[in-house]
Every structure is written in C-alpha cells, then in structure tokens.
C-alpha positions in Angstrom: 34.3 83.5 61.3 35.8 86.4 59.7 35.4 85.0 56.1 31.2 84.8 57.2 31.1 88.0 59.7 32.8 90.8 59.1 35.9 92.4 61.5 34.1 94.7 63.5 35.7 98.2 64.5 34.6 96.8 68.0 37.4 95.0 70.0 37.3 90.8 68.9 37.2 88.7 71.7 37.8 84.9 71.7 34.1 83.9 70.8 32.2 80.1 71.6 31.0 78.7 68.2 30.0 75.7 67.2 28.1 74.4 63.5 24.9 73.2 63.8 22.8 70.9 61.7 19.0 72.5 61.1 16.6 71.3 58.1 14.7 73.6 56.5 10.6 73.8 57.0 9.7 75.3 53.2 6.4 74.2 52.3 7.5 72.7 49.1 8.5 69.0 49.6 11.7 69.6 47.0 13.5 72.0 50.0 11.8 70.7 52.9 14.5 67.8 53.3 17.5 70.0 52.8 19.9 70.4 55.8 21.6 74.1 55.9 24.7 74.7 58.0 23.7 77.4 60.7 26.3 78.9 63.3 25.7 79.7 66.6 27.9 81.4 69.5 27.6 81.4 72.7 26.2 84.0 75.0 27.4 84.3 78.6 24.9 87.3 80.3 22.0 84.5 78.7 24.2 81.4 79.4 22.9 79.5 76.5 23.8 78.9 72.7 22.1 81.9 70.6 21.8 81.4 66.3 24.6 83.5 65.4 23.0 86.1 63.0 24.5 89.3 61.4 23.1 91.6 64.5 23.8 89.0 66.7 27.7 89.1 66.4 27.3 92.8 66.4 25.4 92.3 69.6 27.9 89.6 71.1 31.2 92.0 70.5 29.3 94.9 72.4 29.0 92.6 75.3 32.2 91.8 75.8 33.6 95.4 74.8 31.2 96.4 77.9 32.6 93.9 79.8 36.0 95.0 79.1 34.8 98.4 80.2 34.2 97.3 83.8 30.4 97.0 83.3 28.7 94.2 84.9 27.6 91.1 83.1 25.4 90.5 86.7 23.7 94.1 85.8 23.1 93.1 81.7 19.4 92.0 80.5 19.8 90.9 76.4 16.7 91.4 74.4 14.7 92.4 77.6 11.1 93.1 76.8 8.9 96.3 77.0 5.8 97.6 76.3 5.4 100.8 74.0 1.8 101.8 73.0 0.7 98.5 74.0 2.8 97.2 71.2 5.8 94.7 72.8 8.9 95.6 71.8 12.5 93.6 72.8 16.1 96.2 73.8 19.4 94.6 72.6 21.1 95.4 75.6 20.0 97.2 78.7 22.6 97.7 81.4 21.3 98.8 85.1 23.0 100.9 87.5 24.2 99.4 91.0 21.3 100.6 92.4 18.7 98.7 89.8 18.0 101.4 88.1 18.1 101.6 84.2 21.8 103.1 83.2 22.1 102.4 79.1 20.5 101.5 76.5 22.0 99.8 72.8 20.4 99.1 70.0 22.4 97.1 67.4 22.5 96.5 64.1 24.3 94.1 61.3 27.7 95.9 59.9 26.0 96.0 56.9 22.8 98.5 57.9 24.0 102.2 58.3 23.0 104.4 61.3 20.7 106.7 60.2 18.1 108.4 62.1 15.5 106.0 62.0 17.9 103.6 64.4 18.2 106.4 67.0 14.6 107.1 66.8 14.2 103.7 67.7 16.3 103.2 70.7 14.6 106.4 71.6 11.4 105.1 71.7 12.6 102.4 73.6 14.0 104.5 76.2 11.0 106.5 76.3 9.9 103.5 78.2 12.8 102.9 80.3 14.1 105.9 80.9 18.1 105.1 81.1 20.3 108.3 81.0 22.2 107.0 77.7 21.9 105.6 75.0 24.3 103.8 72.3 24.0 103.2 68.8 26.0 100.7 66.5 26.4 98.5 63.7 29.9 97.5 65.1 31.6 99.8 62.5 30.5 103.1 63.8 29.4 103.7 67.1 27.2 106.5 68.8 26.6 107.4 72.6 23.9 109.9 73.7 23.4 110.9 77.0 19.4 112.3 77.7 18.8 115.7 79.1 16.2 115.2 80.9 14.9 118.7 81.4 14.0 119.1 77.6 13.6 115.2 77.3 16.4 115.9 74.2 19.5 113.6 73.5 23.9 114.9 72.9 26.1 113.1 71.7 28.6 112.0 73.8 32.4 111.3 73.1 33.0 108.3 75.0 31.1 105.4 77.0 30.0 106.7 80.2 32.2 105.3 83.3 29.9 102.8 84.9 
C-alpha cells in the first residue's frame, strides 16, 4: 500500500485490505459503465470493511498506535456524531475514560493536508461539545496533543499522549 499511501511517521501495523470492484455513477453514459479499482481496510473498533481513503489510513494507524498505548478498543467510538449549533458534525476518534466519561479527542487528516490552525480550531469546536480533557491533532506525519485547562477554557500543548 505504500506505493498508494504514504509511510506514515505513525507506527505501521499489519493492516486488512482487500480490492474491490465499484462502478462509477457519472451522469454521462460514456463513464457511467466504467469499473474503478477502490481499496478498503478493515476497521476492528467498527468491525466492518471501511473505503480506504487518504484520512482513513491516517485514521486506521492512530487506532492501532492507541491500541499499542494500552487504550481500549472497548472504550473507542470512530466518527461518533455531535451536535454543534444545531449543525451535526462526526469526531474521528473519541476515546472515553473507564468511568464513561469523554478522555480524548483526534481529529485526522490525509498526510498530504498540513496542520494549521484551522484543524485545531476544529477539533476544538468539537470538544466544545464533548468536553474531553485532550485533544490530538495529526496528518500521520506530525502529531499534536493538547490537554484543556479548564479554568480559562484554553488548550497547551502537551509532550506526549496522556497515560490512559
């Protein structure tokens, strides 16, 4: 997959994917019959196959880095929804605390879109719903953790991931 996805400065893991058939549905009759070659990997927190998109392998490799980080796959919700100014918006990843309770939020992006402060503000409007005491940023080639002081409802970066 390497020579369709970029090597990610997250840690590879042995990933499901398969090649799938779909036809295109253009409106003009001259592409509507032609069959494109998609990918798609598999996703174990949503146990099903997922169309394996440039955020999406982003997304997968942060999974299993979590996982390898002693966070629960049992405590994971992928693309959970929300509501923000009545407008529905969907989180990457959300992880929850043993207790239930919202613990971090990540917002990822393909390798090939740069973290800027328009991708913080938006997992921080996300959070502004949630309410989870960090938050993480990444394109799979850089990588940002913020932890929320609550008290001036402001975000630090942090160093590392925080110890679930």
């Amino acid at each position: 997959m390497q020579n369709i996805f970029p090597k990610l400065n997250i840690p590879s893991f042995e990933a499901k994917i398969k090649q799938v058939e779909s036809n295109t549905d253009k409106l003009t009759d001259k592409i509507k019959d032609k069959s494109t070659k998609k990918y798609q990997i598999f996703d174990i927190i949503r146990k099903k196959w997922i169309l394996l998109t440039p955020e999406e392998w982003v997304r997968q490799h942060v999974i299993h880095f979590l996982l390898s980080q002693n966070y629960s796959k049992n405590l994971m919700q992928i693309e959970s929804e929300h509501h923000f100014q009545e407008r529905r918006k969907r989180t990457d990843i959300l992880v929850f605390d043993r207790t239930g309770n919202p613990f971090l939020v990540v917002e990822c992006k393909a390798a090939h879109i740069p973290l800027s402060s328009n991708v913080f503000s938006q997992v921080a409007v996300y959070n502004y719903c949630i309410d989870a005491p960090f938050v993480m940023i990444t394109n799979g080639m850089q990588l940002g953790v913020f932890e929320k002081t609550t008290a001036t409802n402001s975000y630090k970066m942090i160093k590392d991931l925080p110890i679930f």
